[in-house]
N, C-alpha and C positions, 0 to 999 in steps of 0.2 A: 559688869565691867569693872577690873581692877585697875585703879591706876597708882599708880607707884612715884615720887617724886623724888628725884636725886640732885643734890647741889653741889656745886666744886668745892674746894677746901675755903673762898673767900667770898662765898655767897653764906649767908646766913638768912634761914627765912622760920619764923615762928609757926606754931601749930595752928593760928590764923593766917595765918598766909599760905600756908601750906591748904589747907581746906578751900580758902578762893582760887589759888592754882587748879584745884581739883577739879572745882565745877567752873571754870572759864574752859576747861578741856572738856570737862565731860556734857556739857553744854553743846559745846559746839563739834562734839562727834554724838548725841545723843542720838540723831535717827540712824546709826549704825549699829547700836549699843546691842542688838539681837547677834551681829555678826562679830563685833570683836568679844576677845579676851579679858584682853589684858592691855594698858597703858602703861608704857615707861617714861618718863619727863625728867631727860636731863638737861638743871641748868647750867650757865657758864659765864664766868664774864674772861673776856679773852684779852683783854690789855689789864688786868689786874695790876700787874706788874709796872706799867706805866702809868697807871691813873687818870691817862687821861688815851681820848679817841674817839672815833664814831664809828656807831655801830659793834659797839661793847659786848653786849649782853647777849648771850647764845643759847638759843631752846634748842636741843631736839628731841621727837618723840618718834617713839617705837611702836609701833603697833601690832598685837596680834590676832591676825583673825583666822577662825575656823577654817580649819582645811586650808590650810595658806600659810608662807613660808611669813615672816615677819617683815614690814614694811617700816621706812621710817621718813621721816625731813627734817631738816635743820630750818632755821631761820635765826637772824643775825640784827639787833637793832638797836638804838642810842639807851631802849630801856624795857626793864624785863616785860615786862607786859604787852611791848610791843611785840616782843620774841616770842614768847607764850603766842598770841593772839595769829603771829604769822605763822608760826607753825602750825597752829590746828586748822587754820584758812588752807594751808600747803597740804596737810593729811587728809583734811575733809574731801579737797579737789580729788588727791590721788586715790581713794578709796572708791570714792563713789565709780570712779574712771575704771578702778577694777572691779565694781560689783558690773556697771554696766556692760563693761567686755565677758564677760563672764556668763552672763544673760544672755546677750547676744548671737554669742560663739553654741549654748544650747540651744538657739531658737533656727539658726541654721542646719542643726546637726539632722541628716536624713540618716532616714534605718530603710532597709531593704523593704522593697513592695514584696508583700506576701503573691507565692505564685501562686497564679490559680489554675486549676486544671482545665484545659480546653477541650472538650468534649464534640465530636464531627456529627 
């Protein structure tokens, strides 16, 4: 699983920090990690501009999995970590919601009863 980390122009985060982003993600999508790709993780802080507000700080991540178009969630909170943290809680839900539709939707699937020839 690749995960990719992208920051706005007024987030700065070191190659420490970048590394615990990684595995606070990939941690907590890790019993998925056979079916995805690839992770995107962009951060944001969304009142930069004002400096002040709640609910600043803004994850979202992308996720691509096999055979599947690309999924993503945002989450929105006073501090990055809680955005990190909401968004992989958000992704993990919706993932799983679609492996288990997906399972499902074949476990219903009939194929025709082979015909058999009736003999008088």
């Amino acid at each position: 699983m690749q995960i990719q980390i992208n920051t706005g122009h007024n987030i700065e985060v070191h190659e420490t920090r970048i590394a615990e982003i990684s595995g606070i993600v990939e941690n907590a999508l890790s019993r998925f990690s056979d079916h995805i790709t690839r992770l995107e993780v962009h951060l944001s802080d969304e009142n930069s501009n004002k400096k002040a507000g709640h609910d600043a700080m803004r994850c979202m991540i992308e996720a691509r999995i096999e055979g599947r178009q690309p999924i993503s969630v945002t989450h929105q909170a006073a501090s990055l970590d809680l955005s990190i943290n909401g968004a992989a809680d958000k992704l993990t839900r919706l993932i799983e919601h679609a492996l288990d539709r997906s399972r499902e939707q074949r476990s219903h699937q009939t194929y025709p009863k082979p015909k058999l020839d009736e003999e008088s």
